[in-house]
C-alpha positions in Angstrom: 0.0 0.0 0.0 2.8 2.6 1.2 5.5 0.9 -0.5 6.0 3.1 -3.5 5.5 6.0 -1.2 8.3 5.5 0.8 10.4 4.1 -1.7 10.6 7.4 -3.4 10.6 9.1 -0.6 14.0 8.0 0.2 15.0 7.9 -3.1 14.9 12.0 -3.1 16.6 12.3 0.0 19.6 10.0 -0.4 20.8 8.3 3.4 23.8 9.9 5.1 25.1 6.7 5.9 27.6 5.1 3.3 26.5 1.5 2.0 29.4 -0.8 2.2 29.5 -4.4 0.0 31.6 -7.4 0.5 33.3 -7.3 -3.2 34.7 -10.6 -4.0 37.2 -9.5 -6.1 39.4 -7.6 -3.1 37.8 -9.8 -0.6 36.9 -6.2 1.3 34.2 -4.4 2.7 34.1 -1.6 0.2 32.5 1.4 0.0 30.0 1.4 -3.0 29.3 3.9 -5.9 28.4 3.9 -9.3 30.4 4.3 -12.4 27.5 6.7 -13.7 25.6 7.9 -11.2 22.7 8.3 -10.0 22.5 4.8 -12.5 23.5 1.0 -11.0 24.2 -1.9 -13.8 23.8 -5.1 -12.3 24.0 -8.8 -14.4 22.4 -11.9 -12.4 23.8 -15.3 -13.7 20.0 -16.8 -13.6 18.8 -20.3 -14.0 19.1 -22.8 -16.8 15.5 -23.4 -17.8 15.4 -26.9 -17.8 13.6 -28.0 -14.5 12.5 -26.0 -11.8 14.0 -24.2 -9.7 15.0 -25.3 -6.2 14.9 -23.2 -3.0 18.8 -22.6 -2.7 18.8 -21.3 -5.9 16.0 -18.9 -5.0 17.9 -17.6 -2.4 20.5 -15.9 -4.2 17.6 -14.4 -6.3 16.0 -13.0 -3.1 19.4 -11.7 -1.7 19.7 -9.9 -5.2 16.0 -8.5 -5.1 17.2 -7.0 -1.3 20.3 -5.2 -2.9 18.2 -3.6 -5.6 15.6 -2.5 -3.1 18.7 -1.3 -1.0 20.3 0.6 -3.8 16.9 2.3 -4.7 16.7 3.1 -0.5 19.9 5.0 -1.2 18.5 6.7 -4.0 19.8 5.2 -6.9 18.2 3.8 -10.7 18.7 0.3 -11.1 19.0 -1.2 -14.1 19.3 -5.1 -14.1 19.6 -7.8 -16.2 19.3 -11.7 -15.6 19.5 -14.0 -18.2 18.3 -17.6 -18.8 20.1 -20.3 -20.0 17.7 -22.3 -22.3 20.4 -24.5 -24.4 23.8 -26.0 -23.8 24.6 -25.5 -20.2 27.3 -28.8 -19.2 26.6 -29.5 -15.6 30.4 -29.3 -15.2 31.2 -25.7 -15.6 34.5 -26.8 -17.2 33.2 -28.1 -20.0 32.3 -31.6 -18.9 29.3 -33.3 -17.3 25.9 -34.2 -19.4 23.8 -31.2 -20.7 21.0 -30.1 -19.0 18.5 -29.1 -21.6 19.4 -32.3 -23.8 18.6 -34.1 -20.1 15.6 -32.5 -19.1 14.6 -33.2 -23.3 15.0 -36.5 -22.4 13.2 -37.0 -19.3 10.3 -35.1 -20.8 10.5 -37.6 -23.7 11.0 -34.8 -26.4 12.9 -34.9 -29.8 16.5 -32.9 -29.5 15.9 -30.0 -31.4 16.0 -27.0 -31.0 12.1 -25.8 -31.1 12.2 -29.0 -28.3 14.6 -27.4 -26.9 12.7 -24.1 -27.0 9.2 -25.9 -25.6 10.8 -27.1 -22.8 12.4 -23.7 -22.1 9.3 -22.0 -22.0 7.8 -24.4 -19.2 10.1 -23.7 -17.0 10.9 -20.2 -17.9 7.6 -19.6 -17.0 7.8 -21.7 -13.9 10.9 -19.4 -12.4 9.1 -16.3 -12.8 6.1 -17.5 -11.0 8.2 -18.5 -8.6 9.8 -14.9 -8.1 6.5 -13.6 -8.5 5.5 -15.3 -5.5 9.1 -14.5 -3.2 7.5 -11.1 -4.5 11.1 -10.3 -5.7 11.3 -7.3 -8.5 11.6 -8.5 -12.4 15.1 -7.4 -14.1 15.4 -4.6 -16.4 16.1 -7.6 -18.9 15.3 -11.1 -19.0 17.8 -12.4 -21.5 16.9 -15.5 -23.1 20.8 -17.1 -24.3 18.7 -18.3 -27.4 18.0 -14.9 -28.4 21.9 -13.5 -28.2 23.5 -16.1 -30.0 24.4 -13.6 -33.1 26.1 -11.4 -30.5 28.1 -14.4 -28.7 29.4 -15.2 -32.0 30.7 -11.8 -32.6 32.3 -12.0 -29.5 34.1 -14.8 -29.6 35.0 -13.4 -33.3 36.9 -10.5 -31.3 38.6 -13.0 -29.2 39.9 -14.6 -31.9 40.8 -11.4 -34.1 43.0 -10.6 -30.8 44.7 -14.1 -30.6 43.3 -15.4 -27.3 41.2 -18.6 -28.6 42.2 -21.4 -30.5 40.5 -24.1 -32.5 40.0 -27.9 -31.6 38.6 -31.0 -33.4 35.6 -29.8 -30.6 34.7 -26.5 -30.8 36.7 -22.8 -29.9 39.0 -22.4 -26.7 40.0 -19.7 -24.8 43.7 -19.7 -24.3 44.4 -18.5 -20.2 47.8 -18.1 -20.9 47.1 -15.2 -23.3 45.3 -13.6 -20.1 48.0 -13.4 -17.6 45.2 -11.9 -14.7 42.8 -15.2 -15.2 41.8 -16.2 -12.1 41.9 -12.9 -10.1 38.3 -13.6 -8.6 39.2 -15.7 -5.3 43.1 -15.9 -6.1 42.6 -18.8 -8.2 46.6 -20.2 -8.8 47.1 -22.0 -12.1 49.9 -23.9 -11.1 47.4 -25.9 -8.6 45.0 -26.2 -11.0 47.4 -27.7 -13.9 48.9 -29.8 -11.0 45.7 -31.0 -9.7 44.1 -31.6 -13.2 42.6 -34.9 -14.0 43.3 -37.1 -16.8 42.0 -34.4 -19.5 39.0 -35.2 -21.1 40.4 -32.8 -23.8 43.7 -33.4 -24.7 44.0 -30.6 -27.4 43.4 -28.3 -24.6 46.5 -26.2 -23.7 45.7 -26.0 -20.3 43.2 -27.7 -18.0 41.6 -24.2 -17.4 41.1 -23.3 -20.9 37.2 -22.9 -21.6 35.0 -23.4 -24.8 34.0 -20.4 -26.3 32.4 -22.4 -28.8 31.5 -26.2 -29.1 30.5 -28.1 -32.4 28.1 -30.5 -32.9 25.1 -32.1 -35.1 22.5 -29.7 -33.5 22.7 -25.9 -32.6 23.6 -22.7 -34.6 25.7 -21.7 -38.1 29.2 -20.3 -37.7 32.4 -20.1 -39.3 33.8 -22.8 -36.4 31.2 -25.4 -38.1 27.3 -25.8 -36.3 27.0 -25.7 -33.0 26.4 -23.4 -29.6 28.4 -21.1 -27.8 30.3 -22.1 -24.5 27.8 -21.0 -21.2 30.4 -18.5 -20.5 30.5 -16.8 -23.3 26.6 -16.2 -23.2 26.7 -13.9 -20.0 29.3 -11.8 -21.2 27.9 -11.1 -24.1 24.1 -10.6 -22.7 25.5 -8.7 -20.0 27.7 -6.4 -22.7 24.5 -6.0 -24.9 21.9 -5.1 -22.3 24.3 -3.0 -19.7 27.4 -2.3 -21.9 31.3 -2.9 -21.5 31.3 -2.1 -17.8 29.4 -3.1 -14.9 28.7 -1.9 -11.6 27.8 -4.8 -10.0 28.0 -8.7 -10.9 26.0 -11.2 -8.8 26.4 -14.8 -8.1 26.6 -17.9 -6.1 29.6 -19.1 -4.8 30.0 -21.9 -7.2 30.2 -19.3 -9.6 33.6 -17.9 -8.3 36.1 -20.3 -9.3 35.3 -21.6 -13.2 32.7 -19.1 -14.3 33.0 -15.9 -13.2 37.0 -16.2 -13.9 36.0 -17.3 -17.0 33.8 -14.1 -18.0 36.4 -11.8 -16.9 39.3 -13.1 -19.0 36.6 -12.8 -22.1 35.1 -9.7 -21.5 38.2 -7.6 -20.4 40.1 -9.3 -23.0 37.2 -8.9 -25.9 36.8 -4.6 -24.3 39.7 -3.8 -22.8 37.9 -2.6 -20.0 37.4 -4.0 -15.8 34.2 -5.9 -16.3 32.5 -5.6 -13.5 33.7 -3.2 -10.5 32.0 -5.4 -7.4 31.3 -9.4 -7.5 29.2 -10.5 -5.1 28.6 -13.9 -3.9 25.9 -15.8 -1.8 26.0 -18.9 0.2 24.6 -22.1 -0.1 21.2 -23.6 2.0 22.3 -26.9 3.2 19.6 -29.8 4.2 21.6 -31.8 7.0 24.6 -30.2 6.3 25.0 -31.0 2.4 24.3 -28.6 -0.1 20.5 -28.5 -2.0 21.4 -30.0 -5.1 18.8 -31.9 -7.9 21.5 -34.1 -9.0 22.0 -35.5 -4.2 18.0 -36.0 -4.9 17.1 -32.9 -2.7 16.0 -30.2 -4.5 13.3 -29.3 -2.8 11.1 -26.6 -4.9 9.1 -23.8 -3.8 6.4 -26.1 -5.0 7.2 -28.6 -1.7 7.0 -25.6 0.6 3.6 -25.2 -0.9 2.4 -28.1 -0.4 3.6 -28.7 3.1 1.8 -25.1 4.0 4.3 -22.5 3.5 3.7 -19.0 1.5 6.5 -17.5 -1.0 6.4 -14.6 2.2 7.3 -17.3 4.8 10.2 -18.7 2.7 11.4 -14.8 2.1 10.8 -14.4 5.7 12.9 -17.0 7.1 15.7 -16.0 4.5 16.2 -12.8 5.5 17.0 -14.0 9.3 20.5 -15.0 7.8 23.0 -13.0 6.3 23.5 -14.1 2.2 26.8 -14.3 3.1 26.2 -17.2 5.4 25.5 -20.4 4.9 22.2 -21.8 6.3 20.6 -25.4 7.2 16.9 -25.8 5.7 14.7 -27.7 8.5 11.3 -28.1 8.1 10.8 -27.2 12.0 13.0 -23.5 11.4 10.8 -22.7 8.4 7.7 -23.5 10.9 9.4 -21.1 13.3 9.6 -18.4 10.8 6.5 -18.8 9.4 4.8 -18.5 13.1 7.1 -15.0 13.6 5.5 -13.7 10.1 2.3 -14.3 11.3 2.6 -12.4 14.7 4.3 -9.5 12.9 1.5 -9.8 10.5 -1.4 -9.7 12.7 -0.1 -6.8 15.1 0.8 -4.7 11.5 -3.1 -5.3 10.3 -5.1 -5.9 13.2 -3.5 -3.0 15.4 -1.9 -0.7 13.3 -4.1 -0.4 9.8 -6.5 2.1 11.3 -3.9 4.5 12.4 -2.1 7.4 10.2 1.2 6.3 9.2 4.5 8.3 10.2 7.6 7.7 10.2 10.3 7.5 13.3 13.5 9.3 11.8 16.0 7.2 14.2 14.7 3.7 13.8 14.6 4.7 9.7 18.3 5.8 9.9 19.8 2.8 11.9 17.2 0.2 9.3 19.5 2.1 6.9 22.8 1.5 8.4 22.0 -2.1 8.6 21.6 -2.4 5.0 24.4 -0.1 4.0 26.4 -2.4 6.3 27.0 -5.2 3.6 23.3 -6.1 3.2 23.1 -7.1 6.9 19.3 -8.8 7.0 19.2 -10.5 9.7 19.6 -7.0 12.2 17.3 -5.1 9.9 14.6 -8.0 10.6 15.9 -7.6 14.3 14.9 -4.1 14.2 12.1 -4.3 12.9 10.6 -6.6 15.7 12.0 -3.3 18.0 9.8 -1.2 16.7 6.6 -2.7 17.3 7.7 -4.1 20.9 8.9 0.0 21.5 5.7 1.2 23.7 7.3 4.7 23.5 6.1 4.6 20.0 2.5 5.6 18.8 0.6 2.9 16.6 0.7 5.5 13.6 5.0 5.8 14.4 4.9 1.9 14.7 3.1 1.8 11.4 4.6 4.2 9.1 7.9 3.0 10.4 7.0 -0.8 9.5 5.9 -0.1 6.6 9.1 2.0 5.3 11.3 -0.7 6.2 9.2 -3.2 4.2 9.5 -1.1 1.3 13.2 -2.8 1.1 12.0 -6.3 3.1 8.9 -6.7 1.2 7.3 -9.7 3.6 4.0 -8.8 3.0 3.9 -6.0 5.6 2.5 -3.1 2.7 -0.1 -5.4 1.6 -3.9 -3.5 1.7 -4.9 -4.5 5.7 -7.9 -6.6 4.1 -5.9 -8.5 1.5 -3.1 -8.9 5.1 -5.6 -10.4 7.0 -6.8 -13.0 4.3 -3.6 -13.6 3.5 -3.5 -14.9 7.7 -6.2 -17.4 6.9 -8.7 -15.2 9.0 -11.9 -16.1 7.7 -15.2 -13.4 7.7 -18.7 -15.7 9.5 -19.9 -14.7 6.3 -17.2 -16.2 4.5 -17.6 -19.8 6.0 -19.6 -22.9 5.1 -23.1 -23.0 6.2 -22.5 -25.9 8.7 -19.3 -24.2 10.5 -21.1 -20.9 10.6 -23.7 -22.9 13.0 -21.0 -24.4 15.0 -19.5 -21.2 15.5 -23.2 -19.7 16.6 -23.6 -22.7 18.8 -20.2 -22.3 20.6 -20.8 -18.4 21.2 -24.4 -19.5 22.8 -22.6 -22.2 25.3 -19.8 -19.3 25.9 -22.3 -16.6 27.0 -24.3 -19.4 28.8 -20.7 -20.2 30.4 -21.2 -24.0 29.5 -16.9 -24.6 29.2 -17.2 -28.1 28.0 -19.5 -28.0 25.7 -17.9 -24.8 23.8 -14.4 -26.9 24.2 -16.6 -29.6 22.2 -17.6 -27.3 19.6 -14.4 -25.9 19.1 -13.0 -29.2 18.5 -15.6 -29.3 15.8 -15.0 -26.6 14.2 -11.5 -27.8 14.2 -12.1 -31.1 12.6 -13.7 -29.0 10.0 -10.4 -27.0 9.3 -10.8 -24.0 11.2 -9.5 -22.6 14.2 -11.1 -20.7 16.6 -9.5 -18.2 18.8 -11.1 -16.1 21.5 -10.5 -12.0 21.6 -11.9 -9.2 23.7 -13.2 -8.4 19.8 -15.3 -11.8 19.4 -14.3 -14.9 18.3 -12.3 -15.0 15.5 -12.1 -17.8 13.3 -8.9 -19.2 11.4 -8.3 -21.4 7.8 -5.8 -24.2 9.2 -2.7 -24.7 6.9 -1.8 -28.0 5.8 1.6 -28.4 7.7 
C-alpha cells in the first residue's frame, strides 16, 4: 500500500550513511558507488530453464531482489539484467558433465531439437518467474533468453579470436588463459594448482586444463564459421551482460560456485574482448544446506518452492525465514525452522493489520536511519529484521510511528507488511462468519451460545468441531475470531 510512497521518498533524500558491500574481487568491505551515477548496472547469472528451480537457488535471487531495493533506498536507478540459459549449459562448468536441456529433453520424452529445446524452455521459464512472482522479488530490467543472443556471442568470440586469445579444436573454440595473464583474479585462483591437480583431460587438445570453450560443435545448434554448434555457457553472459548493460558493470552477482570456473571465466573474455574491468563489485551468496549438504537436484534434494507449498508454506514465509540469515552465510533448511519463521511472520503480521491499519502512518527518523545503516552495512538482514521486531515491541512509539515506520522498512524487506490491511488479513487465513460454510457458521453460533451461557465443556466440544472442520477458533476481547488451518 505505502510501498511506493516510501520508496521514493528516500529515493529523493539520499541516506547519510555510506553502504558498504563485500566485493569478492578484493575480498573487502568496500565502500559502493556507481560508475554513472545516479545509475547501477547489475547482471544476475540466472537459471538454466530446464527443471524448476529449487529453493537454494532462489535464495540468491532474493538476496539480489534486497540489494536492488537497497540501492533504490539509497536513492539510486537500477538497471538489471538476468539471463536464462535455455540450451547448452554442461553440468560441469569446465566443459564436462551431461547437458541439461538435452537431459531434461529427455526426461520429458522430447525430440532434440531446437524448437524441443525451445518448448521445454518455456515451461520452466515460465515456472521461475512465477516462482519470483510469488518470493515477491522485483523483475530485471532484462530477461535475457541465451537463445535470443546467439548472433552477439558469436561476434564476441569473433573479437577474441581477431586478438589471438582462442584457438580451434577438433571440438569446438578455446580460450587460451595463458594469453590472459590476470585469469583467475576472482578468489586468487593459482594456475599452477589447477594444472597440477588436473585430471586425466578429457580434452587433450586443450592447452591448459583451465582453458574454456568459447564455442562447441556438434550435429545440432547454430551456423558459424567454427562449423554448427552453440556457444560455450560462458561466453553467453558476457555477451548478454555487454548488450543489455554495456562494457562495464557496476555490480555482478552470483553464487559461490560461480567464483572459481565461471565468473573467472567471464572476466578473461570480456576484459580481453573490451579492454575494459568488467565488473567493479562481485558478489557472492551462500549455499542452503539440508543436513549439512548442499541442495542439489543431481543429491536428490532439490526441494522446490512447489514442496513448501504443499507442506503449507507461502513464498512470504520462505522470504521471511531467509532474510533471518546474512547471504553471506550459509544456512541449514529444516522443516521445523521454516515452521518457526513462518509462526514470527504471522505475529508481525497480525499486530501490523489488526493494530496498526487504522492509524495514520508516520515515520520514526532514528529507527529509519539505523534500518539504513543495517543495510548499507553489507546487506546485513538478519539485524534489519531484528529491528524491525524493535519497533513494534517500542511502547514509547504511537501505533501511527509503529506503522509508518514498519511499513518503510518493508519497502526494502517486502514480507508482505505493505499489503492493503484486508488483502493482510486474508492472507492470515482469518476467515469473515460470512465467508464460512453454512455448517461451520452454525458451530460457530452454537459455541458463542454455550460461551455466554458459560457451558466450558460444551464450547471446548464445539471448538474441536469446528476444528475437525479446518478452522481454528481463537477467542478475543473483539469476538471470536475464526482461522483457515494450513496444511503443515
Amino acid at each position: 500500500m505505502f510501498g511506493s510512497l516510501f520508496s521514493s521518498k528516500t529515493a529523493a533524500h539520499p541516506p547519510a550513511v555510506l553502504l558498504r558491500l563485500h566485493n569478492t574481487l578484493t575480498g573487502t568491505l568496500d565502500e559502493f558507488s556507481p560508475l554513472e551515477p545516479p545509475t547501477v548496472t547489475i547482471y544476475s547469472c540466472g537459471p538454466t530453464v530446464y527443471d524448476f528451480v529449487h529453493i537454494g537457488n532462489l535464495r540468491m535471487y532474493v538476496m539480489w531482489d534486497i540489494l536492488k531495493r537497497t540501492l533504490m533506498h539509497f536513492g539510486y536507478e537500477v538497471k538489471h539484467t538476468i539471463n536464462l540459459t535455455d540450451f547448452g549449459h554442461l553440468t560441469d562448468d569446465a566443459d564436462a558433465g551431461e547437458d541439461k536441456m538435452m537431459k531434461g529433453l529427455r526426461r520429458e520424452g522430447l525430440p532434440v531439437t531446437l524448437s524441443a529445446m525451445r518448448q521445454l524452455a518455456d515451461i520452466y521459464t515460465k515456472a521461475f518467474k512465477d516462482d519470483t512472482d510469488e518470493l515477491r522479488i522485483m523483475p530485471p530490467t532484462t530477461w535475457a533468453r541465451a537463445s535470443e543472443y546467439v548472433e552477439m556471442q558469436i561476434r564476441l568470440i569473433e573479437t577474441l579470436e581477431g586478438k589471438g586469445y582462442t584457438y580451434e579444436t577438433t571440438d569446438g573454440v578455446y580460450f587460451d588463459i595463458a594469453k590472459f595473464p590476470a585469469y583467475g583474479k576472482l578468489g586468487n585462483i593459482n594456475l599452477e594448482d589447477l594444472r597440477s591437480g588436473a585430471r586425466v583431460q578429457v580434452n587433450s587438445e586443450k592447452h591448459h586444463p583451465a582453458d574454456f570453450a568459447v564455442w562447441k560443435k556438434g550435429l545440432l545448434g547454430w551456423e558459424s564459421k567454427w562449423g554448427k554448434g552453440f556457444p560455450g555457457w560462458h561466453i553467453e553472459c558476457s555477451a548478454m551482460a555487454i548488450a543489455t548493460l554495456g562494457k562495464q558493470l557496476d555490480i555482478h552477482t552470483g553464487g559461490i560456485d560461480h567464483i572459481h570456473t565461471h565468473h573467472n571465466a567471464e572476466i578473461a573474455q570480456s576484459e580481453a574482448a573490451t579492454g575494459k574491468e568488467f565488473a567493479r563489485f562481485w558478489l557472492h551468496g551462500e549455499f542452503i544446506t539440508i543436513d549439512s549438504t548442499k541442495v542439489s537436484k543431481s543429491l536428490g534434494n532439490g526441494i522446490t518452492l512447489r514442496h513448501l507449498r504443499d507442506l503449507g508454506f507461502s513464498g512470504d514465509d520462505y522470504r521471511y525465514w531467509l532474510l533471518t540469515a546474512h547471504y553471506r552465510s550459509p544456512v541449514n533448511f529444516t522443516v521445523e525452522a521454516l515452521r518457526a519463521g513462518k509462526q514470527a511472520l504471522y505475529r508481525l503480521k497480525r499486530v501490523v493489520f489488526e493494530e496498526y491499519a487504522t492509524a495514520r502512518p508516520t515515520v520514526h527518523e532514528g529507527y529509519l536511519d539505523r534500518f539504513t545503516a543495517h543495510l548499507g552495512n553489507d546487506l546485513d538482514t538478519p539485524s534489519a529484521v531484528a529491528l524491525l521486531w524493535e519497533v513494534v515491541k517500542d511502547t514509547t512509539l504511537t501505533a501511527g510511528e509503529k506503522y509508518g515506520t514498519v511499513l518503510a522498512m518493508d519497502s526494502v524487506l517486502d514480507i508482505g507488511l505493505n499489503d492493503e490491511p484486508d488483502e493482510g488479513v486474508r492472507s492470515l487465513g482469518i476467515v469473515g462468519n460470512s465467508e464460512l460454510p453454512p455448517e461451520v457458521q452454525a458451530l460457530m453460533a452454537d459455541r458463542e451460545a454455550a460461551r455466554i451461557a458459560r457451558n466450558w465443556l460444551e464450547a471446548d466440544r464445539l471448538r474441536e468441531a469446528i476444528n475437525l472442520r479446518g478452522y481454528s477458533v481463537e477467542d478475543t476481547p473483539q469476538g471470536p475470531k475464526i482461522t483457515k488451518v494450513t496444511n503443515e
